[in-house]
N, C-alpha and C positions, 0 to 999 in steps of 0.2 A: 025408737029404733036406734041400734048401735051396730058401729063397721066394724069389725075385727080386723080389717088391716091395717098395716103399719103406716101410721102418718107420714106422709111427702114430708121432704126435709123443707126449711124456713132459712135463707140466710142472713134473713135481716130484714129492716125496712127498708126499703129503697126508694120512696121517696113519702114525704111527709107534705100538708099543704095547709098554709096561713093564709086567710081570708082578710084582706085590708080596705081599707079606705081612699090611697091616695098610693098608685103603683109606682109612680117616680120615685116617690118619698120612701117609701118600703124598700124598693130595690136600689137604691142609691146606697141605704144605710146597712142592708146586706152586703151591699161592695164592698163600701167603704171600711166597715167592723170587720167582716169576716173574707173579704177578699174572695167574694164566693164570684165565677165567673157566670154572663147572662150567656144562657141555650140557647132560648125563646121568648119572643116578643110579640103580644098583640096587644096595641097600646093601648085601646079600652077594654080588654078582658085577663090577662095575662101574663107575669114574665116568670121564667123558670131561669133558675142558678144550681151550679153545680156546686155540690154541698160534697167535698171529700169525692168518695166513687158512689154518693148519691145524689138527689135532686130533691131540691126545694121547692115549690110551686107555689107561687103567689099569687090566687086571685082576686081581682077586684072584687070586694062583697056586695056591690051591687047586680052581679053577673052570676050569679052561681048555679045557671041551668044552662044543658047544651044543647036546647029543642033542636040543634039539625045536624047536630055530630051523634054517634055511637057511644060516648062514654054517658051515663046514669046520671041526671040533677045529683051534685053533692054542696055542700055547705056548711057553716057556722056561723054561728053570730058571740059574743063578747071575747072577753081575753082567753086565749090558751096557752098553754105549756108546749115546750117544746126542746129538747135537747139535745146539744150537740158533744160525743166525745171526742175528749182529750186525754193528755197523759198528763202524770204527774208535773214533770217539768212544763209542759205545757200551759200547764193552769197557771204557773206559776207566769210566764211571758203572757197570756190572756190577762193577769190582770194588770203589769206592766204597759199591756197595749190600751185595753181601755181605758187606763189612767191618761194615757197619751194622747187619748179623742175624747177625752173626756165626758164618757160614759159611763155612766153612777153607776158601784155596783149594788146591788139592791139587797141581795144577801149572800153569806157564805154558809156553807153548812158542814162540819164532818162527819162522815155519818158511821151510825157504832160498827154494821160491817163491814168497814172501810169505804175508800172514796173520798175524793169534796165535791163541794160545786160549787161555782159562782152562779146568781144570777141577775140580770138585769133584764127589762123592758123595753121592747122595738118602737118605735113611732104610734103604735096601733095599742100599745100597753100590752100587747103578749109578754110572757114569762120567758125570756130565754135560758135556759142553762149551760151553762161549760161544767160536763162532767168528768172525772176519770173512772176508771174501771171498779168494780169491786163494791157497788152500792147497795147489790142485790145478791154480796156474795159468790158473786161470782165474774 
């Protein structure tokens, strides 16, 4: 079956969610690295950061069903990807800064349609990246 109407517009993601092990330990090192501010806090299932004009959501991976709330069981288990832009100049102070907490960067990449990225590894071994624009061309 196919709609022929015109797709709802998308502005983006507006929030993304990493699944941890030890919530202090995760949300300390989102502070700390990315000066992301905490929204919300339930200390054994939850903290949420403001990531830009988005949100981050960290849940504990041993909790990842809401039997008595309205939002759907979601989840993950091993490392994922996950990226955050930047701008050129930016990248450039991102890897000043983690030089500064010294936080490995793990790799750089240029990529042929333009763009870089840094990236390095959370507490939990996720993949973070600091991208700028222009990766995908556009």
């Amino acid at each position: 079956m196919s709609d022929s109407r015109p797709v709802p517009p998308i502005g983006g993601i507006h929030e993304s969610s990493l699944y941890v092990r030890d919530l202090a330990k995760a949300a300390a090192f989102y502070r700390r690295v990315f000066g992301f501010d905490e929204i919300a806090r339930d200390a054994t299932r939850h903290v949420f950061l403001r990531a830009g004009r988005d949100v981050l959501l960290l849940f504990n991976a041993d909790t990842t069903t809401n039997p008595t709330g309205s939002v759907p069981p979601h989840g993950a288990t091993g490392e994922i990807h996950l990226a955050f832009e930047t701008t050129a100049e930016g990248l450039e102070a991102w890897r000043a800064r983690l030089s500064a907490l010294e936080v490995e960067i793990e790799a750089e990449v240029e990529w042929p349609r333009g763009g870089r990225s840094l990236y390095i590894r959370d507490p939990d071994g996720h993949s973070i990246e600091l991208v700028t624009r222009g990766i995908w061309g556009f």
